[in-house]
N, C-alpha and C positions, 0 to 999 in steps of 0.2 A: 782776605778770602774766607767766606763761611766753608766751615765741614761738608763732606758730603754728605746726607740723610738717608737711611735707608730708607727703601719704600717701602710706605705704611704697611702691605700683606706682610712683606717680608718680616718686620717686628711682629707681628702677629704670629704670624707662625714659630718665629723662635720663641717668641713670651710662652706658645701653646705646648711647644713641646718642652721647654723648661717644667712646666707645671704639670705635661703630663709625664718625666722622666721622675719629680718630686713625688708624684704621687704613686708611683710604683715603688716607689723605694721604701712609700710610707706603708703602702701594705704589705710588704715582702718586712719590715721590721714588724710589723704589727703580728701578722701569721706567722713570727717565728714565735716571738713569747707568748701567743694564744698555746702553737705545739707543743711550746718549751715547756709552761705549766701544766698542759694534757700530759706532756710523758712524765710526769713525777707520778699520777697515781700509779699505772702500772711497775713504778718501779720501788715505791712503799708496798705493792704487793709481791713485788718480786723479793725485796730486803724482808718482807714478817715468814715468807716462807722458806726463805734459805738459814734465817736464825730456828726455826724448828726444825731444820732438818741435818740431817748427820751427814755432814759432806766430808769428813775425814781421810776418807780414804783417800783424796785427791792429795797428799801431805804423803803418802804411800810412798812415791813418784813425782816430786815437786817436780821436775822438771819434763819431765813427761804431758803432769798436767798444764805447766804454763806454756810449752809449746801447742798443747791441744786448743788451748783459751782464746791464745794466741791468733790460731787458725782459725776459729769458728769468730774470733772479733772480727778480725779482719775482711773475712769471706762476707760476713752478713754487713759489713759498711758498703763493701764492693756491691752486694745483692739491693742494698739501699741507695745507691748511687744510682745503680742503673736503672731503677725504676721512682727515678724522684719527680720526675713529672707526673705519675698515676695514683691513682688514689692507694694498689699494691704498697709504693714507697711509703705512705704515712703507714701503715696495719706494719711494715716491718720496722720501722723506728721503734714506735710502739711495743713490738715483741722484743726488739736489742733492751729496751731500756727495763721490760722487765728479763731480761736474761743478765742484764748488769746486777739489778739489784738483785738476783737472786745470785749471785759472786759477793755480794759485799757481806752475806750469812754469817760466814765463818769468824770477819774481823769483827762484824758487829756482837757474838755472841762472844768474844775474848773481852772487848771493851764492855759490854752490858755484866760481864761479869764481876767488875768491880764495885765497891763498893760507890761510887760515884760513877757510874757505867751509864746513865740515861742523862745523867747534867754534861758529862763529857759530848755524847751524843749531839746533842743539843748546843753547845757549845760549838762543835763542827762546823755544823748547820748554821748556826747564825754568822761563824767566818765567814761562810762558801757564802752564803748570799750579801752580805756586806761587803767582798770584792767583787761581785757581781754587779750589785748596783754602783758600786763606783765604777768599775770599767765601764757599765752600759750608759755611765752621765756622762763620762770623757770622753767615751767613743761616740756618742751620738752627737754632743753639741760642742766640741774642738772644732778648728777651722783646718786643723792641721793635718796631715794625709799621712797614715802608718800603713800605708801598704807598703813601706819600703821595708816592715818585719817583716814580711812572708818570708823571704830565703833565709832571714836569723831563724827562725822561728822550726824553718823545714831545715836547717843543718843540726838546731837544738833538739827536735823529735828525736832524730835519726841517733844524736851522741847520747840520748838518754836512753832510749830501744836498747843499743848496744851495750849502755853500761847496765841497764838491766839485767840482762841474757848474760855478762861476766859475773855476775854477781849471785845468779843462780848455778855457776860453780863455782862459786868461789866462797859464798856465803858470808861474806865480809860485813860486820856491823857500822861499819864507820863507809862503807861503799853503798851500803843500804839509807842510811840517812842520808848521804849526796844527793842518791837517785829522789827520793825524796823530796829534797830541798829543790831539786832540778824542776822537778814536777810540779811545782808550786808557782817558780816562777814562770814556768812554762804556763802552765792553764791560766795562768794572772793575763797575761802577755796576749795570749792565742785569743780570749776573751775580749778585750780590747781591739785588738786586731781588727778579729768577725764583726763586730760590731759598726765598727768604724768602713771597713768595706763596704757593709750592708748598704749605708748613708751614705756613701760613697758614690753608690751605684755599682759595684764591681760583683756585687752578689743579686741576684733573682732567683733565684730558687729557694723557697722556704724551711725543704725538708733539709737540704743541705745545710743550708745556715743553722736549722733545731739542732742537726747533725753533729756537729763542729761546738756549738756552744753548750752541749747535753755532756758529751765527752771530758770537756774544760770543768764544766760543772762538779761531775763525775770524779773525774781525778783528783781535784782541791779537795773535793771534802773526803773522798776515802783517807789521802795523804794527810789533812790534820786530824784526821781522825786518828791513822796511827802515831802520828808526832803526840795527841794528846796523850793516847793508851800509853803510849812507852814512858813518856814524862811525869804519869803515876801511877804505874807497875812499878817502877824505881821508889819509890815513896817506902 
């Protein structure tokens, strides 16, 4: 007995929307690292003017001011969620990425303090994107489906939030470096992930995806950044 055939429309139509499910996937990747590279310059202008400026007094009140940071992060992801379909959504990325960088002031103006303070720097920087482009090569051309990280990934947020907020009373240097190391391999992970969804199909929203991978980005290089500072302050 020969197989059954489908009929000819019917291949057609599936081959059609194969290609056109491919082809949204390819521009929702594409207009994320178009946004992803957009939002680095507002956030080089957010990092030149937070190193000239005197944010000390935030050190007054650590924890006053991380629950403040806290609130105002979290509230403008929410304010950029719900408007990720309008062009609103892109202009408030944009202002988060430079409100990040103008947070990274303080660390960067302890690290540029050293005598080796701009190779450190730099240093960072070429980590943070050398994991980047290896997650975005494995996550975009693997065969293999990592969306089963989401819930690790969302119990690992949640245990390192927490072990943050202990640690901002507790002031523990050995609990500081966990969190740390936590962070590292979280944004490694979360990167991969997003990536891999994107190609997946499970993501269509572009702002969301810059979203999620600006963060990832964000957190690696702040965190070697201070893994580098600490590793020669001790010098």
């Amino acid at each position: 007995m020969q197989p059954e055939l489908k009929p000819i429309d019917d291949r057609v139509n599936s081959g059609l929307m194969e290609s056109g499910v491919a082809s949204l996937q390819h521009r929702v990747l594409r207009n994320t690292y178009w946004l992803l590279s957009l939002s680095l310059i507002p956030t080089v202008i957010g990092a030149a003017l937070g190193t000239n400026l005197d944010l000390s007094f935030m050190q007054t009140s650590p924890m006053i001011s991380m629950f403040a940071v806290l609130g105002i992060f979290y509230g403008w992801i929410y304010a950029i969620e719900k408007n990720r379909d309008r062009v609103l959504g892109v202009g408030l990325l944009l202002g988060f990425t430079m409100f990040l960088g103008l947070l990274l002031g303080p660390l960067l103006q302890r690290v540029l303090g050293l005598s080796n303070g701009i190779e450190l720097v730099m240093m960072a920087a070429g980590g943070t994107a050398a994991v980047f482009f290896v997650m975005a090569a494995i996550g975009s051309s693997t065969q293999r489906d990592f969306s089963g990280l989401g819930n690790f990934l969302m119990v690992g947020g949640i245990v390192i939030m927490l072990a943050m907020i202990a640690n901002a009373f507790f002031a523990s240097p050995a609990l500081h470096l966990v969190v740390l190391a936590g962070f590292v391999l979280f944004s490694t992970l979360m990167m991969l992930y997003q990536i891999n969804v994107i190609v997946r199909g499970g993501e269509t929203n572009y702002v969301s995806a810059t979203l999620t991978l600006y963060i990832s980005i964000y957190n690696l290089f702040s965190v070697l950044l201070q893994f580098l500072g600490i590793g020669n302050s001790s010098d």
